[in-house]
Steps between C-alpha positions, in 0.01 A plus 500: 500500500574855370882476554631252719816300387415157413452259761767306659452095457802313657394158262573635186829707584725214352276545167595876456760533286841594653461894388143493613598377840764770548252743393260407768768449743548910457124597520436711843261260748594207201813380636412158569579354175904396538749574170611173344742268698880647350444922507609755783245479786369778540603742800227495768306825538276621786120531413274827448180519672303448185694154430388368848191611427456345184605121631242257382363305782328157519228409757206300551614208412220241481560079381272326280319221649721219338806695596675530165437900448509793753333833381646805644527864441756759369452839580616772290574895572297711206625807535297660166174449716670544874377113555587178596424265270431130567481177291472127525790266394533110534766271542566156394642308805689209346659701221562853701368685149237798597247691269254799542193447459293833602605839269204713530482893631534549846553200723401114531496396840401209762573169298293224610539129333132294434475183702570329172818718402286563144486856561599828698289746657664866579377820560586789272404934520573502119135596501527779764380289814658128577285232366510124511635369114612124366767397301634171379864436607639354177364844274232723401349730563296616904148464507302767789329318741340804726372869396441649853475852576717507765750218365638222714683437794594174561371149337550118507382170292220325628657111513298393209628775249220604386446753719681790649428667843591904561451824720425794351420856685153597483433794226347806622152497597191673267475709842849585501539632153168676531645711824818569317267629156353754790822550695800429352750236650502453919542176770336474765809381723443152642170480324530534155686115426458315201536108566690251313288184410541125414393394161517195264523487152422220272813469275310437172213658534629834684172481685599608836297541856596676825554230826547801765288763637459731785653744721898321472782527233617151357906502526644141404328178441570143391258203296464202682624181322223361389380870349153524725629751758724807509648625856590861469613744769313814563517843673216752596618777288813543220668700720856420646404605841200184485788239477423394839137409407612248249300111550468231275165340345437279243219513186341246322565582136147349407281743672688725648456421872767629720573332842716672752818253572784702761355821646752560826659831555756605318635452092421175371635437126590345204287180542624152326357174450653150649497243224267339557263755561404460851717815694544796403834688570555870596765802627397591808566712804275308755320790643818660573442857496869570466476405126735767366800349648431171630514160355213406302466111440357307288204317596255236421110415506238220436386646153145399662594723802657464818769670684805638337793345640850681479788273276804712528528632800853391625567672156667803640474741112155573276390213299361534152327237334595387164299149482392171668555208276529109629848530626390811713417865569758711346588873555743786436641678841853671535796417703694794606610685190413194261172341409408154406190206460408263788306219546254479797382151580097581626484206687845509686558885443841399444655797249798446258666730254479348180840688411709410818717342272837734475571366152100576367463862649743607774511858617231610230139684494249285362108602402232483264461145506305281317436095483396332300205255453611191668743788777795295393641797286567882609549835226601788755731817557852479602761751561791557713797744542613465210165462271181683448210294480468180232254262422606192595339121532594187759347179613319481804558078505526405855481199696335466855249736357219468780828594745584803408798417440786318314544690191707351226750810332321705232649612208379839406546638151531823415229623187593841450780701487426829580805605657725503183334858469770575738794265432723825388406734754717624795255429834653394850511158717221477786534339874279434806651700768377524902546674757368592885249782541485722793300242702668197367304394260690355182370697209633303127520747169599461125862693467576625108870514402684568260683262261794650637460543858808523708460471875752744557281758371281741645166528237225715524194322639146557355220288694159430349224408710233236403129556553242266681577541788489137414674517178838348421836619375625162258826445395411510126643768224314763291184452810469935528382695247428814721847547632801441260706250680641365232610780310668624860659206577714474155598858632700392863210507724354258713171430586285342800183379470386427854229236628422703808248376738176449356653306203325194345717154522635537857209368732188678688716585761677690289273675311336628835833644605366860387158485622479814750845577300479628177711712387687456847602147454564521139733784557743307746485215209586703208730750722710202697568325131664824369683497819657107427616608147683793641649271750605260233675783364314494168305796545567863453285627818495874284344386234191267606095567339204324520140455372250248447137532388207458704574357828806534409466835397339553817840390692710730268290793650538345844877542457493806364302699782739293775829516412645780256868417461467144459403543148608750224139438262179324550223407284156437647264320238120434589584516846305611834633827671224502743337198605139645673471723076580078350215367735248758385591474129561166435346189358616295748373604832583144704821503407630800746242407743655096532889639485430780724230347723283806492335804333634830495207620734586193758836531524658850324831452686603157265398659159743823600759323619539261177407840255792594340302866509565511850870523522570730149640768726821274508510434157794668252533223208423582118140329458377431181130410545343247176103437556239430223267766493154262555664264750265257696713315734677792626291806356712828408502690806708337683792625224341877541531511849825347534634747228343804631643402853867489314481806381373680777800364675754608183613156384534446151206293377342415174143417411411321203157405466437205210151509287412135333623223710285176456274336768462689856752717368756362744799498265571535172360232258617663148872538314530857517348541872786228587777715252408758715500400853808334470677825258378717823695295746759507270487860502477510855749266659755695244452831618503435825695183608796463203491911364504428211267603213316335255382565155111629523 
């Protein structure tokens, strides 16, 4: 599309002749493709912002029933139409040899094999709104399955084929559109919700009916094998905030009748089918009110009804099932700073990891997995420090399967090759480093180096802070695309990526660590690691920055309004200055009230003394501010009033305010709003940490 350089297909580079492969060796974001065995190699270069950008990037990688294929996607920077573009490829597992098989305008999306492997359903916006379309694997030409109003959000194959099941939002009401002919566009806050509903459609007829109805929103759902029933989870309203309310019924797909199945307090998720059709298996939090942070664990109930009973509890991380087959319940959790597949045993609740094998996965992050038919066969995600994420394939052939345990080693093969995009390009090496916070707790982080690190150096240190709080910092390359690590790197500078308290992978015990200590907690984490690399005599304590977006952009401003000399620059991205203005605004009330155990009107003493706001007499550091101008998670005045509490205290401080990001407006979700988030910190971190200037 309009002027993008062909794309990159690592099969047929040993079909290009030898000047064609030197040519495309040379292309900017195209460097993948290797000259012919015999010339120079080329001298390694450091990447722009636009060629990390512009890496294609697989995902959703889904096996076909019979395991011989894996669909997945590549997604593609457009920068003519300020886009990401998406599209579906497949790969032949025996031979290695892949093939597109989606080309159309805008993006193709969601894969999904039929039970019989004859065809592939996907959702594509080429139409303007995502609808449900069909395609046969070995060619032609995709068939639209849905024409809804409001487009699709999420479907799945009824076991028989013939039909598919979906939720789509509700369209606007004849009332609705009425009011706005008179009135123009309002919302009625809290009020005004339109619901997302359960449908089926019959695949050959397109004749489709609505299963749901009511006053509840229909998140994820799954047919039962033998295709009469469909469990889905459900909220009381779309909103974020309603998480909590989330319970689990099931619907018979032949007239409609929906019978409540887990209604306890608290979330209660992503419902999945045993075998043989008798239990039904869910994420759960077990009426604990501490959701947020705590464990949930997966669960299971008569699919008649009964009482749930908890599977995973002595599973101390968050469990997220992929699929129960005959040799057990599998799901996806993360360890630390890597993330793998295990196998839960429902009747023992015995877990293994699938990939405990050194020689199948070691130290690697693993995700998006899928089995296949007869769960002998996994297509999933796997990077590692040295590798963005590929598609890759392995057996899941065990013995002792009722056990749990006693897996034989897998083999896992590699599909894709997505990394040779950046085979010539000058990066860094990454470690796990630790270290003791101020209380003694050991905090882990992902240190960036570079190639030629000496350890009798002193570097400048740049630390970037991960969101969540219950977000992780991986040990993976080319993983930010707001702040330019890997163009700073190349230049002599190191950079920490700490998993402060809060972090996913290390335990509830550990992710409670900051309740009552935001901000506080985080500080010591972040603060005390700078500290050990200045100890280990790495670190030039005069030239140290730091950011992060969201919670972690939150934590920059923490730092910056406590301790002005520590660092010379400080970016703040999406983050709260002012933790009573984030309650108010935001669309996630229950999250400050479970991590600070109260309202601003109970206790008004917590929210202050977490607030960055509330200590910016002390600050002095250079602040950029970044913040999306219709922000929903942390709404924009928490950048205005930590900017306008800068200035009124004279320390240099920039605002920039960003107009289209995607979604809640959280962060940016186009090209150009990522070229320029990361150019600004560019811009920023130059000026004020190295003095140096750049081209504008």
């Amino acid at each position: 599309m309009g002027n993008r350089l062909p794309r990159f297909i690592p099969m047929v580079a040993s079909l290009l002749p030898s000047a064609l492969c030197l040519i495309f060796s040379l292309i900017p974001g195209r460097v993948g493709l290797h000259a012919q065995a015999g010339r120079k190699a080329l001298p390694l270069s450091s990447p722009t912002v636009d060629q990390i950008l512009s890496l294609e990037r697989v995902g959703s990688p889904v096996i076909s029933p019979d395991g011989r294929q894996v669909a997945y996607t590549v997604r593609v920077a457009n920068w003519d139409d300020n886009a990401y573009d998406t599209q579906i490829w497949l790969a032949d597992v025996q031979t290695g040899a892949v093939r597109q098989i989606t080309n159309s305008k805008k993006s193709s999306q969601s894969p999904a094999w039929s039970p019989d492997g004859s065809r592939l359903a996907f959702v594509s916006d080429r139409t303007d709104k995502r609808q449900i379309y069909l395609i046969n694997p070995t060619g032609g030409e995709a068939d639209v399955l849905t024409a809804l109003e409001e487009g699709v959000n999420g479907f799945a194959w009824a076991p028989d084929g013939r039909r598919i099941a979906y939720t789509a939002t509700e369209p606007k009401t004849d009332r609705v559109k009425d009011r706005e002919k008179q009135y123009g566009e309002f919302q009625v806050v809290e009020q005004d919700y339109r619901m997302s509903r359960l449908w089926v459609v019959d695949v050959k007829s397109r004749a489709a009916k609505a299963l749901t109805s009511g006053a509840y929103t229909v998140g994820t759902f799954a047919w039962s094998p033998d295709g009469n029933s469909i469990a889905f989870d459900h909220r009381s309203n779309p909103s974020p905030a309603a998480s909590g309310s989330a319970d689990i019924s099931v619907v018979n797909v032949a007239d409609a009748a929906v019978r409540p199945l887990v209604t306890q307090e608290g979330p209660d998720s992503n419902p999945e089918w045993s075998p043989d059709g008798s239990r039904i298996a869910f994420e759960s939090a077990m009426g604990n009110a501490a959701f947020y942070y705590a464990n949930r664990v997966i669960a299971v109930v008569p699919a008649s009804g009964g009482t749930p009973a908890a599977l995973t509890e002595s599973f101390d991380e968050n469990p997220s099932i992929v699929q129960w087959t005959a040799s057990g319940l599998y799901f996806a959790a993360s360890q630390r700073t890597y993330s793998y597949l295990y196998r839960l045993n429902p009747e023992t609740k015995a877990t293994a990891n699938v990939f405990a094998n050194p020689q199948s996965a070691g130290a690697s992050v693993n995700s998006s997995f899928s089995l296949s038919k007869d769960g002998r066969t996994a297509a999933f995600l796997r990077s590692d420090e040295k590798s963005m994420p590929e598609v890759y394939v392995s057996s899941l052939a065990i013995s002792g399967e009722r056990t749990g345990g006693g897996d034989k080693k897998l083999d896992a093969k590699k599909l894709t090759d997505m990394n040779a995009q950046t085979s010539r390009w000058a990066t860094g090496s990454l470690e796990i480093v630790s270290w003791k916070s101020q209380d003694g707790a050991t905090i882990e982080g992902v240190l960036h180096k570079p190639n030629d690190f000496d350890a009798s150096r002193k570097y400048p240190l740049l630390v970037v802070i991960h969101g969540g709080p219950t977000g992780v910092s991986r040990a993976v390359p080319f993983t930010s695309d707001i702040y330019p690590i890997d163009l700073w790197v190349p230049r002599g500078v190191l950079v920490l990526e700490p998993n402060y308290r809060g972090s996913a992978g290390y335990g509830e015990a550990f992710r409670s660590l900051n309740v009552r200590q935001l901000g506080v907690g985080d500080a010591w984490d972040v603060l005390s690691g700078v500290d050990a690399l200045v100890t280990k005599g790495i670190v030039d304590p005069s030239r140290v920055g730091a950011m992060g977006w969201s919670q972690g952009g939150y934590i920059s401003a923490f730092l910056a309004t406590h301790d002005a000399r520590r660092f010379k620059a400080i970016s703040v991205g999406a983050g709260i200055s002012d933790w009573m203005t984030y309650y108010v605004n935001t669309d996630i009330h229950p999250f400050t009230r479970q991590y600070l155990k109260a309202t601003p009107w109970d206790d008004p003493e917590i929210y202050a003394k977490t607030s960055p706001i509330t200590y910016i007499k002390q600050a002095g550091t250079p602040t950029l501010i970044q913040h999306g101008a219709a922000d929903q998670r942390v709404p924009l005045p928490n950048a205005y009033e930590l900017y306008q509490g800068l200035q009124d205290n004279h320390v240099p401080a920039r605002l920039i305010v960003y107009q289209g990001f995607g979604g809640i407006g959280h962060g940016p979700t186009k090209p150009k709003s990522y070229r320029a988030t990361m150019e600004h910190n560019l811009e920023w971190f130059d000026q004020y940490l190295f003095s140096s200037t750049r081209d504008k």
